[in-house]
N, C-alpha and C positions, 0 to 999 in steps of 0.2 A: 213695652206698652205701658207699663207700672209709671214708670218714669217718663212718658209723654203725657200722662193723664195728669202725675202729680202738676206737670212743668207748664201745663193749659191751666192748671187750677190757676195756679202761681202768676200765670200772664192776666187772669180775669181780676185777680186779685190789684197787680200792679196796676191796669187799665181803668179799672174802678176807681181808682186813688187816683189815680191822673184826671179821669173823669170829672172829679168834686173841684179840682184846683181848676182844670181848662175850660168848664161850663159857666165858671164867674169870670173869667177874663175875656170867655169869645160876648159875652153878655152885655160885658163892661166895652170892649172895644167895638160892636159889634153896632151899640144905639149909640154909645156917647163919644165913639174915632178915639179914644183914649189909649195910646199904647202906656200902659202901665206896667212897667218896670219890677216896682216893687211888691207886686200883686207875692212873688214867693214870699215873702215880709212878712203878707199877712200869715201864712202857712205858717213859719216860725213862731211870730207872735202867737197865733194859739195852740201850738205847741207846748211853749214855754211856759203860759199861764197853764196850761191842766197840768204841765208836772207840779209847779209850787203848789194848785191846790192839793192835788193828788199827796203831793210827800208831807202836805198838813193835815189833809183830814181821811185820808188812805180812802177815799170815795172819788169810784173813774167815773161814777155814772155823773157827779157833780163838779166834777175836773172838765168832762167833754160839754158839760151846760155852759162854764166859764171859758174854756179855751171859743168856744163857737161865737158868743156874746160878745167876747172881750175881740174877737178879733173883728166882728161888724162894727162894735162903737168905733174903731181903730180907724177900719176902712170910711165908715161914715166923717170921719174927720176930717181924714184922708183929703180926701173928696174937697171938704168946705175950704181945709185950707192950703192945699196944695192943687188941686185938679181946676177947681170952680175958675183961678181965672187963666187957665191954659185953656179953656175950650176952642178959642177963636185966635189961636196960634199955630203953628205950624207943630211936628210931632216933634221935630228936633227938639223944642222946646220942651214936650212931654218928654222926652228921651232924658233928657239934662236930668228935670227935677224930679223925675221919677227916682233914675239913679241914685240920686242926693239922700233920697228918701233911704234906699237899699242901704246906702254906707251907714247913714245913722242910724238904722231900725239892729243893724249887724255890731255898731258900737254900745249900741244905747241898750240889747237885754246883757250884753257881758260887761256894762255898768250896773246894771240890776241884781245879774242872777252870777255874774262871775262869766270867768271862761273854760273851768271845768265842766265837761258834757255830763247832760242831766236824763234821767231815763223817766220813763213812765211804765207801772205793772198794770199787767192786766187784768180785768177782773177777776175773780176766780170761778164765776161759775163761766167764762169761756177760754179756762184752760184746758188742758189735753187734747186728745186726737180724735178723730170718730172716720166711720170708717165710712167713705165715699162709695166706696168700691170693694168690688172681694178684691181682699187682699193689699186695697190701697187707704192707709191713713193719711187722714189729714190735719193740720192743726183744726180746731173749731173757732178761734182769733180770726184767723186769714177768711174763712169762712164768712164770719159776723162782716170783715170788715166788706166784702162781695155784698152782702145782704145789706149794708149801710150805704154800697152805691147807687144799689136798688132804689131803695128809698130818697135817696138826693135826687136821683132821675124823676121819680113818682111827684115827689110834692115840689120839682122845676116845671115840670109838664104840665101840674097842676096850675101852679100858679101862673103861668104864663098863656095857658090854654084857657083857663074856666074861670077865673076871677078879671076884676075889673081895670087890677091894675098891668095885671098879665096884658089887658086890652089895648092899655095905653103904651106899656113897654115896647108891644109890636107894633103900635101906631108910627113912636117914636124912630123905631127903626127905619120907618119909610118915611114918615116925613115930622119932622120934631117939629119947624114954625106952625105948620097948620094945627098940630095937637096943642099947642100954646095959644093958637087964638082961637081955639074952642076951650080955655079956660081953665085947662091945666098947669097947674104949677108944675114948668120942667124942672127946676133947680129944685124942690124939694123930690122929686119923681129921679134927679140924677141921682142923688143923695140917697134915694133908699136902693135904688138898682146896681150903687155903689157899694152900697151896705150887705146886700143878698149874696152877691160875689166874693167879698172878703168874707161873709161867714161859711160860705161853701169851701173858701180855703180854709180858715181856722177851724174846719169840722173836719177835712180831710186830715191836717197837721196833727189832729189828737187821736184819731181812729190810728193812723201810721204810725205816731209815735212810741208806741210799744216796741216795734221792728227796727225803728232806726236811733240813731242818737240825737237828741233834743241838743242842738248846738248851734251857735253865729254861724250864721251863712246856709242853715239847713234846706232853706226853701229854694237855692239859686238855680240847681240842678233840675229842678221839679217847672221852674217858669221857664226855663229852655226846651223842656219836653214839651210844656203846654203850649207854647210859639208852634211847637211842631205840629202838636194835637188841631189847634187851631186851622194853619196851613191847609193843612190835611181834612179835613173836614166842612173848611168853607167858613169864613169870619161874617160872625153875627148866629150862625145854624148852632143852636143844642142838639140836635139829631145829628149832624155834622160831628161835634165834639166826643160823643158817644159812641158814635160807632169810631171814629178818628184814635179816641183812647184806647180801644180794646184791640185796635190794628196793632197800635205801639208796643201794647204791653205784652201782648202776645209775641209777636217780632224780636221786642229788645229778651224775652224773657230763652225763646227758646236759639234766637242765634246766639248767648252766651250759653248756653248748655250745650249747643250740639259746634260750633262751629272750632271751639280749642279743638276739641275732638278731628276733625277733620282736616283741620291745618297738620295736625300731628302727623297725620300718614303722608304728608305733602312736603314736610319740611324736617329740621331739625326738633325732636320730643323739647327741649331745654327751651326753645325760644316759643314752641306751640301756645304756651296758656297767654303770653304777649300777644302775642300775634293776633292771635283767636279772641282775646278782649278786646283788643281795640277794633276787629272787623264788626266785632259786634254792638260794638258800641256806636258804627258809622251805619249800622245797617236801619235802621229807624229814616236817618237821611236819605238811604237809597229808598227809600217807600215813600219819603214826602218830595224825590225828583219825579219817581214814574207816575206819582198821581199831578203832581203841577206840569207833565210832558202832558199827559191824555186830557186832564179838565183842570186849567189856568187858575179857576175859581175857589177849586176844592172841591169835594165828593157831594158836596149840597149847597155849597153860596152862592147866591146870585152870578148870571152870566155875565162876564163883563163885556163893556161897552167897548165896541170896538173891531 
């Protein structure tokens, strides 16, 4: 029981970090049709800038300001000059340059920063364990980084719920001409909706990077989950994506703890932990078949036509 407790923290943990990355990409794809590619990119990118700050001025509270910022201005860039004139293209074409985008952004920080992997420490007053449970410890890291999805969810809902541009964001989603000929600037409106989404990833990419290795290509793995989280969830819905995340993380976290296990009594012990990873690594996929068998749309997207 010790160890199902710890292994649900662990899933809410992963889930939450999925959460930050796939709430700017269903956002991003969701008003402006933009399949973007290199959305993991930005995850890397502020990654990599909180360790350089980090390894100069040994401050994570101002590593995670720079990694967040640096990777919205990115995104906003992004945006003006990559995205801005694929709007009215077909995706293939967002497919291409998006891509283009992924090779360069994976060439261009191990032009920068090199191609030895780079770590970030974590602060010190959220190191060690505390105790969740009798008898069960927990990192306080993994915890904070739970409580920082919290708050991603809190001030998305906010803004997209209670302020003006949140207004127009949803407006957008249903109908972008009419929001423009009541006098909205869509293209400055794509541009920061662009911008919200790469800083939710480059805010995911610095709370994570403690845990993983700041490396080229760190973010590729994290935008194939978010496709899923997406799927799953219903493209365009934050409520979709959220509850979508924490299926994932929960799923991917405890069929690689319990399923080696299980193959082991089923097969040869030597080939088990094989085995047993890669079932569990496909088991994410078998969640986002049986929800596209029962609802086509996702757990919250619109009903499709037809």
């Amino acid at each position: 029981m010790d160890l199902f407790l710890e292994q649900a923290l662990n899933g809410l943990q992963s889930g939450f970090t999925l959460f930050m990355i796939a709430a700017g990409l269903t956002l991003i794809f969701g008003m402006m049709g933009v399949l973007n590619l290199a959305h993991g990119s930005l995850f890397m990118v502020g990654a990599y800038l909180a360790a350089d700050v980090g390894s100069r001025t040994g401050s994570f509270e101002l590593a995670l300001l720079v990694g967040t910022v640096g990777a919205a201005v990115t995104g906003a860039v992004m945006e003006v000059l990559v995205i801005r004139p694929l709007y009215r293209r077909d995706h293939l074409d967002q497919v291409l340059a998006t891509f283009a985008v992924v090779l360069i952004a994976n060439q261009g920080v191990q032009m920068v920063w090199g191609r030895r992997p780079r770590t970030i420490s974590r602060p010190e007053w959220l190191e060690g364990s505390v105790a969740v449970l009798p008898g069960v410890q927990y990192p306080i890291y993994r915890l904070a980084i739970i409580l920082a999805g919290v708050f991603a969810l809190i001030v998305l809902w906010f803004l997209i719920e209670r302020t003006k541009i949140g207004m127009w964001i949803r407006a957008g989603n249903t109908n972008r001409e009419l929001l423009g000929a009541l006098g909205v600037n869509i293209s400055l409106l794509f541009t920061l909706v662009f911008g919200i989404g790469a800083a939710l990833a480059g805010f995911a990419g610095v709370v994570a990077a403690p845990y993983l290795t700041v490396e080229s290509g760190m973010g590729d793995n994290f935008l194939i989950l978010s496709f899923v989280v997406i799927v799953i969830g219903g493209i365009g819905s934050i409520k979709g994506a959220f509850i979508a995340s924490l299926i994932v993380g929960l799923a991917q976290t405890y069929s690689h703890t319990y399923l080696p296990g299980v193959v082991g009594n089923l097969t040869d012990p030597s080939a088990a932990a094989a085995i047993g990873s890669s079932l569990a690594s496909a088991s994410i996929y078998l969640v986002m078949v049986i929800v596209l068998l029962v609802r086509p749309q996702g757990l919250y997207g619109a009903k499709l036509a037809g």
